[in-house]
N, C-alpha and C positions, 0 to 999 in steps of 0.2 A: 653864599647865604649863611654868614654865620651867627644875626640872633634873628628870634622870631619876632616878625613884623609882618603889620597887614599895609593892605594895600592901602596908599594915598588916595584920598579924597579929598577936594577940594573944599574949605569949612564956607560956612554961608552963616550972618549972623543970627543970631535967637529972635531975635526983632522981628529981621526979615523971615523969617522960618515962622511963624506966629501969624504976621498981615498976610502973607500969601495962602497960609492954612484955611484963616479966615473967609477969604477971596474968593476962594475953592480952583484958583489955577491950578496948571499941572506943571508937573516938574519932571525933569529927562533923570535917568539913569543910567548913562552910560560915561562910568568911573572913570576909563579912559580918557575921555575927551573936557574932563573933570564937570562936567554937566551932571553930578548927581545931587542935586538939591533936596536936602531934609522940608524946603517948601514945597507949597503945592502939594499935600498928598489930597488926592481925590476921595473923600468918604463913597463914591459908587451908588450914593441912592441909600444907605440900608444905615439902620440907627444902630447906634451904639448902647453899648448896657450900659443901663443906669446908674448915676453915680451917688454918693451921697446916701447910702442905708437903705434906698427902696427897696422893695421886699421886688425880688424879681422870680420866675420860675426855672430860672438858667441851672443845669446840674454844674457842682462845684469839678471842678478841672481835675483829669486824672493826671496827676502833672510824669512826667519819663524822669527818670533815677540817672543823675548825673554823679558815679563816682571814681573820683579821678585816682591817680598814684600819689604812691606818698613824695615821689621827686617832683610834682609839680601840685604848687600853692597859689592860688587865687585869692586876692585878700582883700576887701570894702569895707570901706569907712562906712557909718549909720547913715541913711540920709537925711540931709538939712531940711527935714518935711515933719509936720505933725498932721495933716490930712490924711486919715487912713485910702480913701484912694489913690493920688499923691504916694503917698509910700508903697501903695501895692503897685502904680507904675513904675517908682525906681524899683523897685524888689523883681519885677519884671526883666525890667534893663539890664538887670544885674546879669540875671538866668539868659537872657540871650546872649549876653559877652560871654557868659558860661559856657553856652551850648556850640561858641564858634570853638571855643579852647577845647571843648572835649568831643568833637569832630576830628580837630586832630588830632588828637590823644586816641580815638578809637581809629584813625583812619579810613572816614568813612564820609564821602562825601555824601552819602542819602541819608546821614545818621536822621531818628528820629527828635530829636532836641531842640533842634535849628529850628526845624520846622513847623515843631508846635509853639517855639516862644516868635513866631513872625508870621507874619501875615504872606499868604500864599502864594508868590512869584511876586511880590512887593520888593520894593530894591532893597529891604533889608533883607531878604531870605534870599536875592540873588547875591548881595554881598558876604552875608555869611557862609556860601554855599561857594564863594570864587576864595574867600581866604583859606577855606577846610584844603579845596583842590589844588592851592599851589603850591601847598608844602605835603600835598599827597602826591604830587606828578614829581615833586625832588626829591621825594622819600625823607621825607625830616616830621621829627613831632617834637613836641617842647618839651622841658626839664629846667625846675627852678620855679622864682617869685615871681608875680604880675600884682601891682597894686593900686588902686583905685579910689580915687580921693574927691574930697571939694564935690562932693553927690547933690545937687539940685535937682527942683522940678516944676516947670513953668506952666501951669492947666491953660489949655485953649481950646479954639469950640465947643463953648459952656461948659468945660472938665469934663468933654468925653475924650478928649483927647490931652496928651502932656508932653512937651519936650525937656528928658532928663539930661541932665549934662553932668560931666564929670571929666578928672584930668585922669591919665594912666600912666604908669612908671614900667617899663620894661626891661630895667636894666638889669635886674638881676634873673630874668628868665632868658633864657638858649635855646636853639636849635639844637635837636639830638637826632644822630643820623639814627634811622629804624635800622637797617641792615648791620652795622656794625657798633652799634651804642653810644657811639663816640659824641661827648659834650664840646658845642664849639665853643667857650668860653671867651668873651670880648670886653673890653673894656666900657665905663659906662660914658655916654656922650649924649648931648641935647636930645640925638635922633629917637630916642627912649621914651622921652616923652612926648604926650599926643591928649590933644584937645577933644571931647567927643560932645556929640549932638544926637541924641536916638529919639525919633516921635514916638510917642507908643498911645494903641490905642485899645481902647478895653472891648472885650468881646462879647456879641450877642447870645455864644451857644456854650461858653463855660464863666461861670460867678465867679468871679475877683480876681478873670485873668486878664492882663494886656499884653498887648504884641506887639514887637515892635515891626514900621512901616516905611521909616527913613532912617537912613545914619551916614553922620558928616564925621568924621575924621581929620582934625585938622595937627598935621606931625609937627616935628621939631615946637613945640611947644613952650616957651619960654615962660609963661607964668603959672606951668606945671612943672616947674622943677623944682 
């Protein structure tokens, strides 16, 4: 395991991810059997906060203090959004890629971060919570750049809900053994780049936060490099 990568998910198109949101099907979770579809997430019966300026009674979000080392830099492009909700869901997206990198940086698979930017045993919070553990079960945390580009965001179910996409470059961030500090330094190759798909949806009990509920990963990305 010499750079840091997350796990392969199978990508599903934006398209299809949007008619099936619609539909209200469900969609499997289990990464392995690459059945985890950013479609079909279930809204559950219960509305979503309001979008668009209404005056809602929600307290604003105490949001958890992500501060990383100075050997490892996360880095976003603006999003290609002018809807202030729209940008508070990429800005969201952002913090939950955040919260998987500074899981492992804290080595902590229950960290609080993940948590609060995903929705509750949703396959994003199970995903973000199986990449934190598998470079905590190998004892590795990262060191170096991750950067993230080409940031969209697609509103569905009347903009309470948004699929952000964006491309990520990982070739200049490493795996660093915890036990003996050691950088494994690799050379940069396609497998660095990855396509991403996060649904996020905005929350009823904290104002202008979203959480994300799906996310498609799709690796070796050729028109993110």
């Amino acid at each position: 395991m010499n750079r840091s990568r997350h796990l392969p998910v199978a990508a599903a198109s934006l398209a299809a991810a949007a008619a099936l949101l619609l539909s209200g099907c469900g969609g499997g979770d289990d990464k392995d059997s690459g059945k985890d579809k950013i479609a079909g997430a279930d809204e559950g019966g219960k509305k979503s906060a309001s979008p668009g300026g209404k005056k809602s009674d929600a307290p604003v979000a105490d949001r958890p203090e992500m501060k990383f080392p100075s050997s490892v830099q996360l880095v976003f492009d603006k999003p290609n959004v002018s809807d202030p909700n729209q940008t508070a869901a990429a800005n969201d997206a952002e913090n939950f890629v955040k919260s998987i990198r500074y899981g492992i940086v804290k080595q902590d698979t229950e960290d609080a971060a993940y948590k609060f930017y995903s929705e509750y045993q949703s396959p994003a919070f199970k995903y973000a919570k199986d990449q934190i553990k598998q470079r905590v079960d190998k004892g590795f945390t990262i060191s170096g750049e991750m950067r993230f580009t080409d940031i969209k965001v697609e509103p569905v179910k009347s903009e309470k809900s948004a699929v952000v996409t964006f491309c990520s470059d990982s070739s200049k961030l490493y795996s660093k053994e915890v036990k003996t500090k050691k950088v494994h330094h690799t050379e940069a190759s396609l497998s660095d780049f990855d396509s991403w798909q996060v649904l996020m949806t905005a929350s009823d009990s904290n104002k202008g936060l979203w959480r994300a509920k799906q996310v498609e990963v799709a690796t070796e990305a050729k028109e993110c490099r």
